[in-house]
C-alpha positions as CSV (number, residue, x, y, z in Angstrom):
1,X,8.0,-5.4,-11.2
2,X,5.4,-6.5,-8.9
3,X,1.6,-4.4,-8.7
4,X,0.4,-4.1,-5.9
5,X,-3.4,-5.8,-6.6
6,X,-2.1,-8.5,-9.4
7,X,-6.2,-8.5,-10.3
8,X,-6.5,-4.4,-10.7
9,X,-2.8,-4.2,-12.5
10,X,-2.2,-6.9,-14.7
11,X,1.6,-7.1,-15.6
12,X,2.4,-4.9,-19.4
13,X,3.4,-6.7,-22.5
14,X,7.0,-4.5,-24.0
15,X,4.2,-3.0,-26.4
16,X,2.1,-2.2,-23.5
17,X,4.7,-0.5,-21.1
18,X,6.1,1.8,-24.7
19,X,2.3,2.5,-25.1
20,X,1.8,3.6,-21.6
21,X,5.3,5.3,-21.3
22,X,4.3,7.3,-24.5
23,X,1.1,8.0,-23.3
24,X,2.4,9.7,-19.9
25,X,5.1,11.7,-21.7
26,X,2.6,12.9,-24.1
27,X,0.1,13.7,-21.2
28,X,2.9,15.7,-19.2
29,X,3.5,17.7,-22.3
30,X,-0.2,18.4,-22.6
31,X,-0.4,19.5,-18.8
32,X,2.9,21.6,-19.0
33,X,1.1,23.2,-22.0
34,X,-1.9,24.1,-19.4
35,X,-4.3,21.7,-20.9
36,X,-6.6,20.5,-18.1
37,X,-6.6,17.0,-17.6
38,X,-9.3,15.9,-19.3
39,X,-7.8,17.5,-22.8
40,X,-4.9,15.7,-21.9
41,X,-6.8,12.5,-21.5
42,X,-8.6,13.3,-25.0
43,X,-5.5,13.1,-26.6
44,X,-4.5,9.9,-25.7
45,X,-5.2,8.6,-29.4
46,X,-2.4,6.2,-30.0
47,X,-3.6,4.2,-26.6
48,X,-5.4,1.3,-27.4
49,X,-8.5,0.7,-25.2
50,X,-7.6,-1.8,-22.7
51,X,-4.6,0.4,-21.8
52,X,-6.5,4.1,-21.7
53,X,-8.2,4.1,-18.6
54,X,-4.9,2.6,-16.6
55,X,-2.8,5.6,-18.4
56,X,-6.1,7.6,-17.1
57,X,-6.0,6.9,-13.5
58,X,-2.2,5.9,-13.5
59,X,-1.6,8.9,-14.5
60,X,-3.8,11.3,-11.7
61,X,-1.9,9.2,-9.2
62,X,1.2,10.5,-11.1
63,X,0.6,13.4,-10.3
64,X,-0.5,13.0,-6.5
65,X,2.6,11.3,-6.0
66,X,4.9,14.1,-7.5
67,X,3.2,17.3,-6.7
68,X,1.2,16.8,-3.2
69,X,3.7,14.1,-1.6
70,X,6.6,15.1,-3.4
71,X,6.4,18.8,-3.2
72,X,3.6,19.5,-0.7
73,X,1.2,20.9,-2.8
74,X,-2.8,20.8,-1.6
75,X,-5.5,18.1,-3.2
76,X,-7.6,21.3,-3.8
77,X,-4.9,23.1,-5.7
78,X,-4.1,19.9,-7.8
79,X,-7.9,19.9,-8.0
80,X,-8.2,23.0,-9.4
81,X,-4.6,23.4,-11.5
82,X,-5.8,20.1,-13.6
83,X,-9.8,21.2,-13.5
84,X,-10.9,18.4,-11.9
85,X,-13.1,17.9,-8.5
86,X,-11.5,17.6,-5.4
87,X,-13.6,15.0,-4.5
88,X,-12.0,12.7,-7.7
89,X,-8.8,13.7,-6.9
90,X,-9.5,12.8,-3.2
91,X,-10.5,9.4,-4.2
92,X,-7.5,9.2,-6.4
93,X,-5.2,10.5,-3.6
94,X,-6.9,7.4,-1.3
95,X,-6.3,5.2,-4.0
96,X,-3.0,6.0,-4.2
97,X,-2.4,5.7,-0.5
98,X,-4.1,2.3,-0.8
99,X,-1.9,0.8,-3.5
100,X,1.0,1.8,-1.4
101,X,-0.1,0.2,1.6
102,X,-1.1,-3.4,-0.1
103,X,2.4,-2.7,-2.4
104,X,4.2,-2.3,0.9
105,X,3.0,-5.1,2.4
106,X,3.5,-7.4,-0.5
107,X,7.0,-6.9,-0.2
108,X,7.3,-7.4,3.9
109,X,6.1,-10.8,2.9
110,X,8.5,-11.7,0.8
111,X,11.4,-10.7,3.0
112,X,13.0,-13.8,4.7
113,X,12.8,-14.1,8.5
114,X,10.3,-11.5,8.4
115,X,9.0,-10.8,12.2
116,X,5.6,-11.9,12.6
């Protein structure tokens, strides 16, 4: 699966992806639980350190993706459901929109007799 920045999102060893998938289970059971997101992110003991802050901001982007594109909810009431400041999840949200975008664009490169 290709990343959209190959420097920012190196590709996960099989160890890595069951580390991260258990991570973002574990995180969405905190959450559903009404943990904010920072208790959720406290919890993230099995996750080695070069993984944790990915699963961190992977995971805020997660949650952009499925609540404010997917079901229309506001930044400021994701903001305020995980306890967070807008302005992070803002920048998160931009992120998000920027990954698409370069993610997007990798793959109209790759498409043969691509018009331009």
């Amino acid at each position: 699966m290709p990343f959209a920045d190959p420097k920012k999102y190196a590709q996960l060893s099989v160890v890595m992806h069951e580390e991260y998938e258990q991570a973002v289970r574990k995180m969405r059971e905190d959450i559903s639980r009404g943990r904010t997101y920072e208790q959720a992110c406290a919890n993230l003991t099995e996750a080695g350190p070069e993984i944790k802050k990915f699963i961190r901001e992977d995971f805020l982007k997660i949650i952009i993706a499925e609540e404010h594109f997917g079901a229309g909810i506001e930044i400021a009431d994701i903001a305020l459901f995980l306890d967070l400041p807008y302005e992070k999840v803002e920048a998160a949200k931009l992120n998000l929109l920027d990954d698409m975008k370069l993610e997007a664009e990798y793959h109209l490169n790759r498409r043969p007799g691509k018009i331009n």
